[in-house]
C-alpha positions in Angstrom: 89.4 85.2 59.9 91.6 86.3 63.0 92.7 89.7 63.4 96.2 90.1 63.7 96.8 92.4 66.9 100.4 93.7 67.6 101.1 95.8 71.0 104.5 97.7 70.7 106.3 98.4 74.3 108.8 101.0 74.1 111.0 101.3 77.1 114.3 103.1 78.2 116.5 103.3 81.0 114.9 104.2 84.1 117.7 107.4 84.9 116.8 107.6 88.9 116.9 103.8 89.0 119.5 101.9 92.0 120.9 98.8 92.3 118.2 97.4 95.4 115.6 99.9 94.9 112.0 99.0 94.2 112.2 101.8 90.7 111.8 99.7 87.8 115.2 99.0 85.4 113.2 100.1 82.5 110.9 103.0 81.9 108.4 104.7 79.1 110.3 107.4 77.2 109.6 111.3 79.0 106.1 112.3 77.1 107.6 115.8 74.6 104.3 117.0 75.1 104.3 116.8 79.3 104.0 120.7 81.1 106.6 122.0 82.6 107.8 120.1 85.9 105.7 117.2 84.9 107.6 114.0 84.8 105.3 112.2 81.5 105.7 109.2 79.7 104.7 108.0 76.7 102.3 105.4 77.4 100.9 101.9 75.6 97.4 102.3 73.4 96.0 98.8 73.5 93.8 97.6 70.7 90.6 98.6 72.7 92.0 102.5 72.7 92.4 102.2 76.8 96.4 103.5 77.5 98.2 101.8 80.2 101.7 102.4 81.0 104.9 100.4 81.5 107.9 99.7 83.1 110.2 96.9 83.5 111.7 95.0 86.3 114.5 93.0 87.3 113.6 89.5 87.0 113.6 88.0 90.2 114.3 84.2 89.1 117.8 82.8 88.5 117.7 83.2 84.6 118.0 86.7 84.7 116.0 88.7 82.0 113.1 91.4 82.9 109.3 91.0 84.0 107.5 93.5 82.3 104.1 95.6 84.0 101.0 97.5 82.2 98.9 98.9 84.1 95.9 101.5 83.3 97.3 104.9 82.9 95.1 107.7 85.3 92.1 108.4 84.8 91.6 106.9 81.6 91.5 103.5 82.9 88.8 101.2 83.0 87.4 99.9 85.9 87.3 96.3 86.3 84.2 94.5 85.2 83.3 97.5 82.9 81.9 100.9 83.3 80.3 101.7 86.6 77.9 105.0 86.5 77.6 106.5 90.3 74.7 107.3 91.3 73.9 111.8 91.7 70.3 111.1 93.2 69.8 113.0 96.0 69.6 111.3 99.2 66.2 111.4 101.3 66.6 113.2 104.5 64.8 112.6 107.5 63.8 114.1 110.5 66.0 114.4 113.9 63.8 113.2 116.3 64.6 113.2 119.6 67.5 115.8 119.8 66.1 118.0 122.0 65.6 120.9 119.6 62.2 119.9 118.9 60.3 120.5 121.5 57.4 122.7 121.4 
């Protein structure tokens, strides 16, 4: 049986948006829960539990309309191809030879 899947976009009017700027139209709503001097928005939680956020654009084709953009929010985004673990072994060191501080 398929699973039914629904993502909900909610997006308001980007307030320090211009006529020819590069700011998108539309926005996420400000985050009620961001610090103080933060400027948050409420992001999209995608069926996999990874948030991205959005905004919308001016469509740039003749039929008007808007082009809407996710992409992964911070640090909680996934890195293509899946998780990558770095490496914390430490590095073998070698010796300096030939820099004149170790002669005998």
């Amino acid at each position: 049986m398929t699973e039914n899947i629904k993502v909900y976009i909610n997006l308001v009017p980007n307030p320090t948006w211009t006529e020819g700027s590069n700011l998108p139209v539309y926005v996420g709503p400000k985050n009620p829960n961001a610090p103080e001097g933060k400027n948050w928005t409420v992001g999209v939680k995608m069926p996999d539990g990874s948030w991205y956020n959005q905004a919308a654009f001016a469509s740039k084709d003749e039929s008007g309309g808007l082009t809407i953009v996710l992409t992964p929010s911070g640090s909680t985004a996934k890195p293509a191809g899946g998780f990558q673990q770095k490496s914390f072994a430490a590095k073998p060191t070698y010796d300096k030879t030939n820099t004149g501080f170790n002669k005998f």
